[in-house]
TORTOR-773305 format. One line per 3 residues: number of its first residue (from 1); their letters; for each residue x negated, y negated, z of C-alpha. Coordinates in steps of 0.02 Angstrom, whole numbers, plus 50000, padded with zeros to 5 digits. Layout:
# TORTOR-773305
NUM> A> X:Y:Z  ...;
This chain:
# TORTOR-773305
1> XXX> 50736:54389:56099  50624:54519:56157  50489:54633:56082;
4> XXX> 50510:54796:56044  50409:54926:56169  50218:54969:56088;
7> XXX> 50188:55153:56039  50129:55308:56146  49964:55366:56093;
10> XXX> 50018:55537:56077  50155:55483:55927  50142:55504:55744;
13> XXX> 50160:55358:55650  50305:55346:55567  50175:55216:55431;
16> XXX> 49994:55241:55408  49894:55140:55292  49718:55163:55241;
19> XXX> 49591:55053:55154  49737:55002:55061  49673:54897:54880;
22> XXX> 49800:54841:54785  49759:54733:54608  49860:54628:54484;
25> XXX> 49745:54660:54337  49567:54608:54377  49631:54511:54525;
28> XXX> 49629:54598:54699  49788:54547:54804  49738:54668:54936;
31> XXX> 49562:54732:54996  49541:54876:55129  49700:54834:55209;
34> XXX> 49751:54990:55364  49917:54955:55468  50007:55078:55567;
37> XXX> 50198:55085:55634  50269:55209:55764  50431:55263:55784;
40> XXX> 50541:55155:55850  50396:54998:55852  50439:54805:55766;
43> XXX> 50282:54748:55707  50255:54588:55602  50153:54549:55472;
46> XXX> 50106:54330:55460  50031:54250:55360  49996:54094:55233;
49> XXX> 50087:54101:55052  49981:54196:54915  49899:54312:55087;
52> XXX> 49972:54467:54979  50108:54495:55114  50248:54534:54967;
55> XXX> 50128:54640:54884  50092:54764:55029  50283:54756:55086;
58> XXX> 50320:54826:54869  50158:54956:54904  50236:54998:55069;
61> XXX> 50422:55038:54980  50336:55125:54816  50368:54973:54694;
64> XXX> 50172:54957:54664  50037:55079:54647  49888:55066:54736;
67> XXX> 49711:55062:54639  49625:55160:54803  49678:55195:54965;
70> XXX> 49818:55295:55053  50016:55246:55114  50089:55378:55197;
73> XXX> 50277:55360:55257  50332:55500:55369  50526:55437:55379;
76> XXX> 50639:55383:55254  50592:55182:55207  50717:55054:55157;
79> XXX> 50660:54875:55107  50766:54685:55120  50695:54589:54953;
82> XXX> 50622:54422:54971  50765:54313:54925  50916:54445:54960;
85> XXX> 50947:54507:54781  51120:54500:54821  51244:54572:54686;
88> XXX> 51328:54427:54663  51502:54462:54579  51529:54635:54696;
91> XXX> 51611:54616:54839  51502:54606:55011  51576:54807:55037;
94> XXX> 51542:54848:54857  51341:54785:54909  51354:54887:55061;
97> XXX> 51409:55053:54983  51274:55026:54854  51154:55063:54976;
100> XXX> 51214:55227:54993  51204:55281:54825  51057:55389:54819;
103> XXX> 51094:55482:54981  51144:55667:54912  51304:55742:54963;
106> XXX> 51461:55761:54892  51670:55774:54926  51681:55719:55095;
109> XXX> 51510:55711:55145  51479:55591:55028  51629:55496:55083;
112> XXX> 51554:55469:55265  51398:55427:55213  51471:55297:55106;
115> XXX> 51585:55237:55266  51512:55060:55295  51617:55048:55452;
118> XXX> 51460:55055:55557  51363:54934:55473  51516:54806:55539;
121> XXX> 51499:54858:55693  51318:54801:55689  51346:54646:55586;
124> XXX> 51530:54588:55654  51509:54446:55556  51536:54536:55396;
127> XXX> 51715:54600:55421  51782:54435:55382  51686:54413:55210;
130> XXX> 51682:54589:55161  51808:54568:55016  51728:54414:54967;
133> XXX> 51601:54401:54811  51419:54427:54895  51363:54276:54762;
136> XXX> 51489:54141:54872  51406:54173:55035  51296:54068:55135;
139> XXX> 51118:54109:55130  51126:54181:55306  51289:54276:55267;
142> XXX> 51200:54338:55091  51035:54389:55207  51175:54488:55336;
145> XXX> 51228:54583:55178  51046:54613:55130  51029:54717:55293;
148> XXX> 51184:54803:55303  51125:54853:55103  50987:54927:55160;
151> XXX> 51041:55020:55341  51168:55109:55228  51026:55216:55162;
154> XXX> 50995:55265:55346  50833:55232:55358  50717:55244:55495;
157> XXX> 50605:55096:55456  50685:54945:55393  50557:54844:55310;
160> XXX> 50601:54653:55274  50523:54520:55178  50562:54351:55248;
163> XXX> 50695:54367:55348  50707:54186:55392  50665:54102:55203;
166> XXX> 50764:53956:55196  50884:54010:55327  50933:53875:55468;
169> XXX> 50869:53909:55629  51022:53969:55699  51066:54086:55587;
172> XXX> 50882:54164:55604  50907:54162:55794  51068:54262:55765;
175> XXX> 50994:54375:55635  50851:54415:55747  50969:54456:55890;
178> XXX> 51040:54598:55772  50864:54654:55746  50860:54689:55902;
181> XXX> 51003:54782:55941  50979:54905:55794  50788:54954:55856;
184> XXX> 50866:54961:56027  51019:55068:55969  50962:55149:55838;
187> XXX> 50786:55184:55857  50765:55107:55684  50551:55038:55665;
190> XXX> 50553:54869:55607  50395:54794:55484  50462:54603:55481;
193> XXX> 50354:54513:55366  50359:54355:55408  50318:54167:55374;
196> XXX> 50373:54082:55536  50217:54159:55628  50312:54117:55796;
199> XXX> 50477:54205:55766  50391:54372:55723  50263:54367:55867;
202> XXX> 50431:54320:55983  50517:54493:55898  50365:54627:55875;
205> XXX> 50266:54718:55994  50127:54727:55890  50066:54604:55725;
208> XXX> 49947:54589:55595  49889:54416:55514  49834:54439:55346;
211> XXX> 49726:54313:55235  49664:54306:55075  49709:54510:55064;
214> XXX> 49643:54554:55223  49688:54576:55411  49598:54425:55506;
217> XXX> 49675:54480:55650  49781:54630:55752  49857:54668:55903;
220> XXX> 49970:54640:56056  50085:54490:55991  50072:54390:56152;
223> XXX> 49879:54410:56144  49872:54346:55983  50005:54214:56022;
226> XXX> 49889:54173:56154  49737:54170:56076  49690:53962:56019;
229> XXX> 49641:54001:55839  49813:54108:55806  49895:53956:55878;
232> XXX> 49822:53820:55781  49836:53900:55627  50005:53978:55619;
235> XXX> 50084:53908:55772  50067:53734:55737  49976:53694:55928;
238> XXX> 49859:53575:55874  49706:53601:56001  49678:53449:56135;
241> XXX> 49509:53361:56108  49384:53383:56252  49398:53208:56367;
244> XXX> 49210:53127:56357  49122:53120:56517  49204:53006:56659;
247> XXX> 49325:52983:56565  49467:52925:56685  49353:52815:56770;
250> XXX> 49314:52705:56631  49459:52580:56631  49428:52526:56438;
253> XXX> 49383:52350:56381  49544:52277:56389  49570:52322:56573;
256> XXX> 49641:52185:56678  49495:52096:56797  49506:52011:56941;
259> XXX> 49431:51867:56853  49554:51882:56715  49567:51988:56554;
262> XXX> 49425:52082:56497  49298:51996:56355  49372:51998:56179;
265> XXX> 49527:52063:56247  49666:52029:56113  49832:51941:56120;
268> XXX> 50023:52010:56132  49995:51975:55926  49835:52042:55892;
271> XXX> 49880:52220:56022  50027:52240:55886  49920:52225:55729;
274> XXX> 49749:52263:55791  49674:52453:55689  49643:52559:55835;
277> XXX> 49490:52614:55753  49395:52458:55778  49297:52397:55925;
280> XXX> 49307:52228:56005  49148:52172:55897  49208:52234:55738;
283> XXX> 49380:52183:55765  49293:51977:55775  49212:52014:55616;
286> XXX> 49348:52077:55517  49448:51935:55555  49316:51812:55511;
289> XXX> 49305:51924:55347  49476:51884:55321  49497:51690:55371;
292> XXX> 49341:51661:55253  49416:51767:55100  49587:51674:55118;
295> XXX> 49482:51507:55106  49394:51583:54954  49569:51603:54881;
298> XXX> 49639:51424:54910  49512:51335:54834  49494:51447:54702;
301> XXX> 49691:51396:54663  49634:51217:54690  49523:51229:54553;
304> XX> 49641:51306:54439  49758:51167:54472;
């Protein structure tokens, strides 16, 4: 997979958002949140659950109405639901042509514009399900159809809300691939909001990480893929611990001597048991701690008897 080319500086945005606030009552899901997306750009929104990435994806598409701020879409918008929202007793080309539905024309131009010939040539998988009920599918076949839905309104950003959510890895590899081809063909922006931090930093140009309501973070995504805190939080890179000073000169005390082992050093028994946690000393004591509570114990039973 490879990310999409960044904007020219000299483009409109086809998606400029201003100290967005969105609220659910007197909670605030989103506080002075600005994004932009060019023409032709895939950028990705990460981020943790409950980070208010479904909220500005239904702000984004007109669903929800800001409290203050501005969203302004200069091209025509089309959004893939968290979870598909399939139509599940219509056929997978009854779901297509149901995208289409609020495009105006009529006699023959509304035939072509319901024509979902296209969309098959972009999703090849599809032509062998497309008479099939879209509530049968597999969940990557169901998330194909969820695309297609939404390219038949021909829009020129394609907004989509967890693209890989509970999709095998495979399937999200292939499904990415398409991505690809349809910004690269079509010109179409992609805003992939996205879970799996490293699949939409692999795919965008560009990415925002948003917490708590908030962007944490923006930018290039291999500088933020690259930068250690991005990593460890949403990459799953745990960060290596600093070695302590001469380290790889000090041999440990177990290390073999040439006088023999090393003082305290424990047996083939006691190196499959022993808590790495404790030091020679301590390791002595707790097993005195134990021999003497285990005496403790038998002649308590002897007294009982």
């Amino acid at each position: 997979m490879s990310a999409s080319q960044p904007p020219r500086s000299d483009v409109v945005d086809a998606v400029e958002v201003r100290d967005l606030v969105v609220r659910y009552g007197a909670a605030t899901a989103l506080d002075n949140v600005s994004l932009r997306v060019a023409p032709g750009e895939m950028v990705a929104l990460v981020g943790p659950n409950g980070a208010g990435k479904s909220t500005l994806v239904n702000t984004l598409t007109g669903i929800l109405t800001p409290a203050s701020g501005s969203v302004e879409v200069r091209a025509r918008i089309a959004q893939v639901p968290e979870g598909r929202q399939m139509f599940g007793d219509l056929t997978v080309d009854d779901n297509l042509r149901l995208g289409a539905w609020q495009l105006p024309g009529r006699g023959k131009s509304r035939r072509k514009q319901r024509d979902t010939s296209w969309v098959y040539e972009l999703l090849p998988d599809l032509v062998r399900v497309r008479d099939r009920k879209a509530g049968g599918l597999s969940g990557g076949q169901q998330q194909m159809v969820a695309v297609g839905r939404a390219l038949m309104s021909r829009p020129e950003v394609l907004v989509i809300d967890e693209l890989s959510l509970g999709l095998a890895p495979l399937i999200v590899a292939d499904l990415a691939e398409h991505l690809t081809e349809l910004n690269r063909e079509q010109g179409t922006a992609v805003v992939l909001i996205e879970q799996n931090a490293r699949l939409a930093l692999d795919l965008c140009s560009r990415a925002y990480v948003l917490e708590a309501g908030r962007i944490a973070a923006e930018g290039d995504s291999a500088d933020l893929a690259a930068s250690p805190d991005i990593a460890r939080a949403y990459l799953g890179e745990a960060q290596a611990l600093p070695s302590p000073p001469d380290a790889q000169d000090d041999p440990g005390p177990y290390a073999p001597r040439a006088d023999g082992p090393g003082p305290d050093a424990p047996g083939p028994d006691d190196r499959a048991t022993a808590d790495p946690a404790l030091t020679p000393g301590k390791a002595k004591t707790a097993r005195g701690n134990q021999d003497t509570a285990v005496q403790a114990a038998q002649a308590a039973t002897r007294e009982a008897k």
